[in-house]
C-alpha positions as CSV (number, residue, x, y, z in Angstrom):
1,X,0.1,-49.6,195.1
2,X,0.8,-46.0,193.3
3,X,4.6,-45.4,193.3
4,X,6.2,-42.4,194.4
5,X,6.3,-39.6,192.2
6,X,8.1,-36.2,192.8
7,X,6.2,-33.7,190.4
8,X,8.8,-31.5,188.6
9,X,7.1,-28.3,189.6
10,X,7.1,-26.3,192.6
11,X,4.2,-26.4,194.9
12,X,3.1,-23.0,194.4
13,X,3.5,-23.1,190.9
14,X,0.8,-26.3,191.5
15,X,-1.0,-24.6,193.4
16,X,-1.4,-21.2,191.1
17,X,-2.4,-23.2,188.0
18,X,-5.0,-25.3,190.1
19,X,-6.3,-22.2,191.1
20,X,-6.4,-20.9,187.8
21,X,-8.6,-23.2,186.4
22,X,-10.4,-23.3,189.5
23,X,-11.3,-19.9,189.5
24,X,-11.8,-19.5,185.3
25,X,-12.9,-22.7,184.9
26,X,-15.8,-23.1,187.9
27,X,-19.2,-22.2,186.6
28,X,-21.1,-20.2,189.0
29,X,-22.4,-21.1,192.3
30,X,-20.5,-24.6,192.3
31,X,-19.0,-24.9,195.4
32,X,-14.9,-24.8,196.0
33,X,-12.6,-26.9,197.2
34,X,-12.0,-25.1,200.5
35,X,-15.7,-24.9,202.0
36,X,-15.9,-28.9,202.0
37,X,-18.7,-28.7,199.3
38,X,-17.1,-30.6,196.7
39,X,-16.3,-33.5,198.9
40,X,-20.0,-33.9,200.1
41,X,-22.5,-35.9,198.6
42,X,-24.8,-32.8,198.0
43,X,-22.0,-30.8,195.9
44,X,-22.7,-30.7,191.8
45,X,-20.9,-33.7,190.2
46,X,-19.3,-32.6,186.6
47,X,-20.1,-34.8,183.5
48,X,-16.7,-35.9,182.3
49,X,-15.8,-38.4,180.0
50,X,-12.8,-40.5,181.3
51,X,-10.7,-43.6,179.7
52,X,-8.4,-45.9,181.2
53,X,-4.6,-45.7,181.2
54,X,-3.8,-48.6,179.6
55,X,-0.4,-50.7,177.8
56,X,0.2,-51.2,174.6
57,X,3.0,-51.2,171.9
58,X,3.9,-48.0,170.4
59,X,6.5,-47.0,168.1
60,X,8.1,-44.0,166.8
61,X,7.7,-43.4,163.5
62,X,10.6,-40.8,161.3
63,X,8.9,-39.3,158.0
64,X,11.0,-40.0,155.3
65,X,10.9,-39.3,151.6
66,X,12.9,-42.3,148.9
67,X,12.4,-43.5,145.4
68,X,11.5,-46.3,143.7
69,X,13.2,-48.3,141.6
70,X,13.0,-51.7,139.9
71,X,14.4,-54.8,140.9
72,X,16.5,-55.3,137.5
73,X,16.9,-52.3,134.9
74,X,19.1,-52.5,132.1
75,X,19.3,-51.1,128.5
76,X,19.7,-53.5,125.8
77,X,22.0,-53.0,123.4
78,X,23.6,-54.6,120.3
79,X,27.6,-55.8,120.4
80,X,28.1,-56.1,117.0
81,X,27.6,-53.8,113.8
82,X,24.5,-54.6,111.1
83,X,21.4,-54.4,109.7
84,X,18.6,-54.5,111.8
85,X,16.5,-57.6,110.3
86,X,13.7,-58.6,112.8
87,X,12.5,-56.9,116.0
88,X,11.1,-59.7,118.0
89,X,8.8,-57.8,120.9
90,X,5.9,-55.3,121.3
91,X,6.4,-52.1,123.4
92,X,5.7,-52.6,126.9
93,X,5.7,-56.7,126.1
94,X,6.1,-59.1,129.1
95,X,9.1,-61.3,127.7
96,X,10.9,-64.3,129.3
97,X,14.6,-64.8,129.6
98,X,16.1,-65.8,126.6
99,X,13.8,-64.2,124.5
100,X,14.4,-63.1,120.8
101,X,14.3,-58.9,121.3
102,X,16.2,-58.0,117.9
103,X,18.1,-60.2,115.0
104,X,21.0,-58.4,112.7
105,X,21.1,-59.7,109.4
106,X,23.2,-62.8,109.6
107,X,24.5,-63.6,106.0
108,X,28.5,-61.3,106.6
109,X,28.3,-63.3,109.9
110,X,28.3,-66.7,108.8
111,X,30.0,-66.1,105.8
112,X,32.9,-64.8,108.1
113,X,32.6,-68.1,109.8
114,X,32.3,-70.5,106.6
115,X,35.5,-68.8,105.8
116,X,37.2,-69.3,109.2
117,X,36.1,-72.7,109.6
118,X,37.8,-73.7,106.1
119,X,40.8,-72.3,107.3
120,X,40.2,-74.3,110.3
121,X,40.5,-77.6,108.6
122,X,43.6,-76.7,106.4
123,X,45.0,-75.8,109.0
124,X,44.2,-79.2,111.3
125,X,45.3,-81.7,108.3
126,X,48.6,-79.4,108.1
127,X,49.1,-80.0,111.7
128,X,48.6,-83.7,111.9
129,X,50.9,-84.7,109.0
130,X,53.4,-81.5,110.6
131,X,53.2,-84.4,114.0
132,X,53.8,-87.4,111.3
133,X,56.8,-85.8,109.7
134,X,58.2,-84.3,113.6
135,X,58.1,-88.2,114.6
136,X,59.3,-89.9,111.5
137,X,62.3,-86.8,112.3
138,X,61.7,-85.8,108.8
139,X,61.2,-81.6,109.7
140,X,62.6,-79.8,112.1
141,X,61.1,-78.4,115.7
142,X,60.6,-74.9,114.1
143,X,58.4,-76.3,111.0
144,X,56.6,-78.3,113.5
145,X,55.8,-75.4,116.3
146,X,54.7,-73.5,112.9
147,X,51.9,-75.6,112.3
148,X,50.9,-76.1,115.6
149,X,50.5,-72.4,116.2
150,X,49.0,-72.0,112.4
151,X,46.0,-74.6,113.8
152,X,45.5,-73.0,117.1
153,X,45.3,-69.4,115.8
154,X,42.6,-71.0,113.4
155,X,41.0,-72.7,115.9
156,X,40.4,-68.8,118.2
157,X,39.4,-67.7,114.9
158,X,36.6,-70.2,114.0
159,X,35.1,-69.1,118.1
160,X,35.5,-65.7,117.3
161,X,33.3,-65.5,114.3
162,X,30.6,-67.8,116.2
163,X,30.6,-65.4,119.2
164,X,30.0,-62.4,116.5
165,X,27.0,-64.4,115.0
166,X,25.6,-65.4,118.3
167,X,26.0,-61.4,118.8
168,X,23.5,-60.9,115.9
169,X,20.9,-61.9,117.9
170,X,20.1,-59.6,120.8
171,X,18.2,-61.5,123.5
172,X,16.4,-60.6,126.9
173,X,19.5,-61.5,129.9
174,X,16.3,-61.8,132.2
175,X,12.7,-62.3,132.7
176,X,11.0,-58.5,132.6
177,X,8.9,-56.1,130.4
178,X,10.4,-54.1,127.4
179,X,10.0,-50.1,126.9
180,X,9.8,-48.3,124.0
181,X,11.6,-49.1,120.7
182,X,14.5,-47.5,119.5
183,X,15.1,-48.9,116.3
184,X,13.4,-50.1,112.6
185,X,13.8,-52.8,110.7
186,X,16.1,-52.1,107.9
187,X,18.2,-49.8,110.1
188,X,21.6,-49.9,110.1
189,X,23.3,-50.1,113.9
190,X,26.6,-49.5,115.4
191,X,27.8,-51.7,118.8
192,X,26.4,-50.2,121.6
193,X,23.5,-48.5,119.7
194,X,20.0,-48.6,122.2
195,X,17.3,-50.8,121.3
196,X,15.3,-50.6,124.1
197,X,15.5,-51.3,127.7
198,X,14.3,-54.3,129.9
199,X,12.7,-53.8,133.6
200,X,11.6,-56.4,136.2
201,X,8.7,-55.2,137.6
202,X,8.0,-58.1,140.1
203,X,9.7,-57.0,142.8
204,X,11.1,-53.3,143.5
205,X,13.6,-51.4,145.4
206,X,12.3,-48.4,147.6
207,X,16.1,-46.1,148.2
208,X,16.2,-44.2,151.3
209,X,18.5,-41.9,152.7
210,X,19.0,-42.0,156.7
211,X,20.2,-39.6,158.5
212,X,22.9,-40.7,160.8
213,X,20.7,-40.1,164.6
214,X,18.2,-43.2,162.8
215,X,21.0,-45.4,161.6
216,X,21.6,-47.8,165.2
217,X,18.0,-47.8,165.3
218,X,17.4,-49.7,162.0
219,X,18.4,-53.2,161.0
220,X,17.6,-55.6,158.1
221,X,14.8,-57.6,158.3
222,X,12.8,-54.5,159.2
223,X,9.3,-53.2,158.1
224,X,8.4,-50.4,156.3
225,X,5.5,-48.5,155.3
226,X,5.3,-46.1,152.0
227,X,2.6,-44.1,149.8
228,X,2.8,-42.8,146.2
229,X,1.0,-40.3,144.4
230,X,-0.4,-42.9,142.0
231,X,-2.6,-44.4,145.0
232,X,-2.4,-42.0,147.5
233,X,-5.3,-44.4,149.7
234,X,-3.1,-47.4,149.7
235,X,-0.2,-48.2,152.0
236,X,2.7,-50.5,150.6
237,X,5.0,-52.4,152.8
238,X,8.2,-53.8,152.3
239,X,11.1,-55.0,154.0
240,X,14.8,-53.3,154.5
241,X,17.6,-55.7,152.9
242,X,20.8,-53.5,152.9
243,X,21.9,-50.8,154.8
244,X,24.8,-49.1,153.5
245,X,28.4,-49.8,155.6
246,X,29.2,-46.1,155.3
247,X,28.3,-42.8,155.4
248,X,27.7,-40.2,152.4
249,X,30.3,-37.2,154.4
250,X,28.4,-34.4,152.7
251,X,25.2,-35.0,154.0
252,X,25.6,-37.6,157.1
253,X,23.1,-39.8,155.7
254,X,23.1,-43.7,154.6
255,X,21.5,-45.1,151.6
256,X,18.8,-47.8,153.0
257,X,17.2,-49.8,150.4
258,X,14.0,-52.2,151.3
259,X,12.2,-54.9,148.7
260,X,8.4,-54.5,147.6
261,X,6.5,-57.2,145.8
262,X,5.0,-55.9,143.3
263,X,3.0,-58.6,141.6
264,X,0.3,-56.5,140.0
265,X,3.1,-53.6,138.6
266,X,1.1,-51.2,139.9
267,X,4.5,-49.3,141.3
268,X,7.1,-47.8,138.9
269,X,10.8,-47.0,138.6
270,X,10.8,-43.3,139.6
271,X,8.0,-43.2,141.8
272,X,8.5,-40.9,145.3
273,X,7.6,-42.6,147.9
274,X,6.7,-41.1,150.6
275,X,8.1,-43.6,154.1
276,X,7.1,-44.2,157.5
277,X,9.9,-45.8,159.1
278,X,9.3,-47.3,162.6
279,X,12.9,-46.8,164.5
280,X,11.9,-47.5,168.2
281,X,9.6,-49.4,169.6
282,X,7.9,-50.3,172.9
283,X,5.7,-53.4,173.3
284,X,4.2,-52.3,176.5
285,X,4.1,-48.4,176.9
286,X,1.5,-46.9,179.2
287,X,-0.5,-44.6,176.7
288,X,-3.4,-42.0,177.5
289,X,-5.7,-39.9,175.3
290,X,-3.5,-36.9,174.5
291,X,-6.5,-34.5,174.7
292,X,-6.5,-35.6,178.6
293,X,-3.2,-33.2,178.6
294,X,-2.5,-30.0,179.9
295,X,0.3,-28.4,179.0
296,X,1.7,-25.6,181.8
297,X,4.6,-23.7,180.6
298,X,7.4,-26.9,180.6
299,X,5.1,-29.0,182.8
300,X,2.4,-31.4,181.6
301,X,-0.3,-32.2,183.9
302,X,-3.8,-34.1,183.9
303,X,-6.8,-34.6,185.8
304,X,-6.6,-38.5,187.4
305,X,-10.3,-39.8,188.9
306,X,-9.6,-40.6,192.5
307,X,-11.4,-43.2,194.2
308,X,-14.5,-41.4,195.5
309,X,-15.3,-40.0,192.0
310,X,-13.1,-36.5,192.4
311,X,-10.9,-34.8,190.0
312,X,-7.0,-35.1,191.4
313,X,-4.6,-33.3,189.6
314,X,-1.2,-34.6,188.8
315,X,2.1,-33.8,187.1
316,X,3.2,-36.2,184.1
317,X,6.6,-37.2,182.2
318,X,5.9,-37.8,178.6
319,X,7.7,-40.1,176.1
320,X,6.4,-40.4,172.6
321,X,3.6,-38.3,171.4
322,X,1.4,-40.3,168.7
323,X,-1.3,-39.5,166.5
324,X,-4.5,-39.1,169.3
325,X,-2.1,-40.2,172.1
326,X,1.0,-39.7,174.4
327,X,3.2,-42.1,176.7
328,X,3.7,-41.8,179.8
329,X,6.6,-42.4,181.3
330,X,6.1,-41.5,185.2
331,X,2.7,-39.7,186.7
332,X,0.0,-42.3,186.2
333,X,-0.6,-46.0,187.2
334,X,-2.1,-48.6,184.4
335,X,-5.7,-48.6,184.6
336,X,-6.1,-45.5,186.2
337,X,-8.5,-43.3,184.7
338,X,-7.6,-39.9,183.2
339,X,-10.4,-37.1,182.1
340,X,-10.7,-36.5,178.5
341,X,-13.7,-34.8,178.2
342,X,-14.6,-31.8,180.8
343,X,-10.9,-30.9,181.0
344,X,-11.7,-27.0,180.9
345,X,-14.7,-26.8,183.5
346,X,-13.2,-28.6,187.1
347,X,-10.5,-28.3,189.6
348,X,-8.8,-30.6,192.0
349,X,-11.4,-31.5,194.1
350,X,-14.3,-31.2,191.9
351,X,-16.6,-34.1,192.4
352,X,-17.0,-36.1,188.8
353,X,-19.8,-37.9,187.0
354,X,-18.5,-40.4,184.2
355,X,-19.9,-40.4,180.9
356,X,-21.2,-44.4,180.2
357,X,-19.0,-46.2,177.7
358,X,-20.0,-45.2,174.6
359,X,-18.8,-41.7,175.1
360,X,-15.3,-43.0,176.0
361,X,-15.0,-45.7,172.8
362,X,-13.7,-43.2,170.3
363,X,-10.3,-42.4,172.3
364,X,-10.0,-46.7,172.6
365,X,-9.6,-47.3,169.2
C-alpha cells in the first residue's frame, strides 16, 4: 500500500506544468487527457523506457585534495667529526636495519679510547689498594673518596670514547631505501653534516585536511579512495588511522591521515592525491535513474507507470544526488517504475508502451 504523500506544490502550479508538457510535448493528433482517448484501448500508447525504483546503499562522497607521504622519513646524518672512509650503499639502494651506510676513519677514535682505557686501569689498581689502605686505617676518608672518584671519572671516560667510535659508523635506524648521496670518500665531515636520507616505502601516509562540517561524520577504521597523476586509471585505497583531537583556528580544518600499502613503491612522498571520502552512508536508500527527473522551478517531479500502463505524474523529495542517480526520500514506492526514456513527449494520462529489458539495463548498472 502507497503511503500518503502531500506534494509540496500547489495544485495549480501541478496542474500548469502538466499542461505544459501536455500541450508542447503532445505530438499531433494524439488524443488528450480530457476527451477519454488516452484511457481507451484505441488511444496511441508512447514507447518509453521505464526502470524500477529499487534499494540500495548509497553514500556521499566529499572531494578532497591531501598529500602523500612515507611511512618513515629521516635524513641521516653523522654525530661525530672525520674523514669520510667507506660509503656502504648505492643510491636508491633497498637496505635493511642495521645496515652499514657510511664509516669515518676510525684510527683518532680508538686511539682516544686505547688512551682512556689505560687510564682506566691506573686508575682501578689505585682504587683497590686506596680500599686496602682505608681498611687497614692507614689514609684518611679524603685520600680514599679521591681515588674512588679518580676510577669513576675514568670509568665515564672509557664509555665516552666507545660511544664516539660506535659514532664513526653511520648505520640505517630502519629498514627503507636510501636517496641520493651527499658525500665522497675522503671528505672531511662535521656532526650533523647530510649524508643522505632513508625512506620506508612499504607503507604510506595520505594527510588530509577536513573541514570541520565532515569531521563527526568520519572515524578511524574508515575507507578511502585516492588517485595520483602518476596512474591517473588506478584507484588506491587505504584506511584512516588518526584524526587530529583539534582544530587548525585559521582555517577550521583537521589534519586526517589514513595508511596505504604500498608494496610495489609505486606511490611517492609528495605525491597529490586527489580523495574521495565517503562521510554518510545509507545501506538501503530508494534510488532512481536521475534522467527520470524533472526539475520545476524548486519542485522535482517524475512520471510514475500506473497500473493500467499510463503515465502519472508525481511530486518527489530528493536526498543525495549521485553520479547517474538520485535518492528519494518521499514521492515513490520501491519497485515502482519511473520513465526514463520518453520523458519530453507525454503527459499525465498518456497511455505508455515499455521498452523490453534491454533498453532499461544501462540505468541498472
Amino acid at each position: 500500500m502507497k503511503r500518503p504523500f502531500h506534494p509540496l506544490i500547489s495544485g495549480a502550479a501541478l496542474a500548469l506544468v502538466s499542461g505544459a508538457i501536455a500541450i508542447g510535448c503532445k505530438p499531433a493528433g494524439a488524443p488528450s487527457p480530457a476527451a477519454g482517448g488516452a484511457k481507451g484501448g484505441g488511444g496511441m500508447a508512447f514507447q518509453v523506457v521505464a526502470v524500477e525504483a529499487r534499494r540500495q546503499p548509497v553514500a556521499e562522497v566529499v572531494s578532497l585534495v591531501g598529500t602523500v607521504a612515507p611511512n618513515e622519513s629521516v635524513e641521516i646524518k653523522s654525530e661525530a667529526d672525520g674523514v669520510v672512509q667507506t660509503i656502504g650503499f648505492s643510491e636508491g639502494q633497498s637496505v635493511e636495519a642495521g645496515a652499514l651506510l657510511v664509516a669515518l676513519d676510525q684510527t683518532k677514535f680508538q686511539a682516544s679510547l686505547q688512551e682512556s682505557e689505560a687510564s682506566l686501569e691506573l686508575s682501578r689498581a689505585n682504587h683497590e689498594r686506596a680500599q686496602q689502605m682505608f681498611r687497614d686505617k692507614l689514609i684518611a676518608q679524603q685520600e680514599f673518596d679521591q681515588a674512588a672518584a679518580t676510577f669513576r671519572v675514568n670509568q665515564s671516560a672509557v664509555e665516552l670514547r666507545r660511544r664516539l667510535l660506535k659514532d664513526a659508523r653511520v648505520v640505517a635506524p630502519f629498514a627503507g631505501t636510501t636517496g641520493a648521496r651527499q658525500v665522497s670518500p675522503g671528505q672531511v665531515i662535521s656532526r650533523n653534516t647530510p649524508l643522505t636520507t632513508l625512506v620506508d616505502l612499504s607503507v604510506m601516509k595520505v594527510e588530509l585536511s577536513l573541514p570541520e562540517r565532515f569531521l563527526g561524520q568520519v572515524r578511524t577504521g574508515q575507507k578511502v579512495e585516492f588517485r595520483v597523476d602518476a596512474f591517473p586509471q588506478e584507484r588506491f585505497s587505504g584506511e584512516v588511522y588518526f584524526i587530529s583531537p583539534q582544530l587548525d583556528p585559521g582555517t577550521r580544518t583537521a589534519l586526517v591521515k589514513a595508511r596505504v600499502a604500498n608494496p610495489e613503491a609505486r606511490l611517492r612522498g609528495g605525491m597529490l592525491a586527489q580523495l574521495d571520502l565517503s562521510v554518510r552512508l545509507r545501506e538501503s536508500a530508494l534510488v532512481i535513474p536521475e534522467p527520470s527527473v524533472i526539475a520545476s522551478g524548486d519542485t522535482n517531479l517524475v512520471f510514475v507507470v500506473g497500473p493500467q500502463n499510463q503515465a502519472v505524474m508525481r511530486p518527489v523529495r530528493l536526498g543525495l544526488r549521485l553520479a547517474g542517480r538520485a535518492e528519494v526520500l518521499q514521492g515513490v514506492e520501491p519497485g515502482e517504475k519511473v520513465v526514463v526514456e520518453g520523458v519530453k513527449k507525454i503527459f499525465p494520462g498518456a497511455p505508455l508502451k515499455l521498452s523490453g529489458p534491454e533498453s532499461a539495463a544501462p540505468y541498472l548498472q
